[in-house]
N, C-alpha and C positions, 0 to 999 in steps of 0.2 A: 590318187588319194595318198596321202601319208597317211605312215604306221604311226602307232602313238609311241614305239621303240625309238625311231627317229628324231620325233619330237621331243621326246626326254632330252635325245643327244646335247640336240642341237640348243633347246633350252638352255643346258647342265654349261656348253660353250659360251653362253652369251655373258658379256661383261660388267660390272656393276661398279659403280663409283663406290671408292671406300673415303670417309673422311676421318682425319685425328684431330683430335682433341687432345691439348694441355689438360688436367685434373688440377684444381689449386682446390684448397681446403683451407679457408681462415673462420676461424670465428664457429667451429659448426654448419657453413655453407658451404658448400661445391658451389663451384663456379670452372666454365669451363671455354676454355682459352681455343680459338684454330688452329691450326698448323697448317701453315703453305706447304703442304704435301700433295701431288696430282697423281693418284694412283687405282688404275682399274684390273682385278682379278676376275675372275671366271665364275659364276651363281654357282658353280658346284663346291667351291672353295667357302665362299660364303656362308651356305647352307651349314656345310660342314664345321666352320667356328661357330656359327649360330646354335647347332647339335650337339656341340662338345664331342664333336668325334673325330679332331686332327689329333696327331702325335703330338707329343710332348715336347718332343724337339722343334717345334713350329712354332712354340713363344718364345724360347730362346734366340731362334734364329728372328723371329719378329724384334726383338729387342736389341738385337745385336746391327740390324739394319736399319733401325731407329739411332741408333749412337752413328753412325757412319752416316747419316744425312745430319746430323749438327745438335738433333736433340740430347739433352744434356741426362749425364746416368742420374738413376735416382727420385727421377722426371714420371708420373702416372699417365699413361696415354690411353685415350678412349677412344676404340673404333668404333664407328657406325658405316652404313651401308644404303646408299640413297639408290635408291629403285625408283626405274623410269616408269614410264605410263607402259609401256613393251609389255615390261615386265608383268605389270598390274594384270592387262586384257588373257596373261597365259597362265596366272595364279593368282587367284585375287589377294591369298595369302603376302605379297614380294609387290607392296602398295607403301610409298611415302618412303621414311626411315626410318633403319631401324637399329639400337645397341648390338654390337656383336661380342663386344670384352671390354676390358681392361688390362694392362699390361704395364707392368715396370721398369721401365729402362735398367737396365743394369752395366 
């Protein structure tokens, strides 16, 4: 039998697609652009910008590695977090996509 300690673990390891968004603002409309960025972090990471309880130094550095993949300073990037069926059946909460931030290039 697994512990339910385990199960957190190995949950908190599994990997989640992150997608960015361009932010364009004309007219009083959002409108929001892709970005061909392929990038999968850890559900414990996610949770965590989802909670507002990473450091501070974690959007800086998020923006700083957004300019070093081509995105332009100055640029509003929106993440979201697309969550598999996996994920779904082990918290019904971590179901479809979902906003995690917004960030400004700098």
């Amino acid at each position: 039998m697994i512990s339910r300690r385990n199960l957190d673990r190995n949950l908190a390891l599994e990997k989640v697609d992150v997608l960015f968004y361009q932010v364009i603002e004309k007219g009083g409309k959002r409108m929001l652009k892709p970005l061909n960025l392929d990038v999968k972090v850890s559900l414990k990471l996610v949770r965590a910008i989802a909670d507002n309880t990473v450091i501070t130094s974690f959007y800086d550095t998020l923006s700083r590695n957004l300019r070093e993949r081509g995105v332009a300073p100055g640029t509003k990037v929106q993440l979201r977090a697309k969550f598999s069926e996996g994920h779904a059946m082990l918290d019904p909460a971590l179901k479809g996509t979902r906003i995690l931030c917004e960030v400004t290039v700098e």
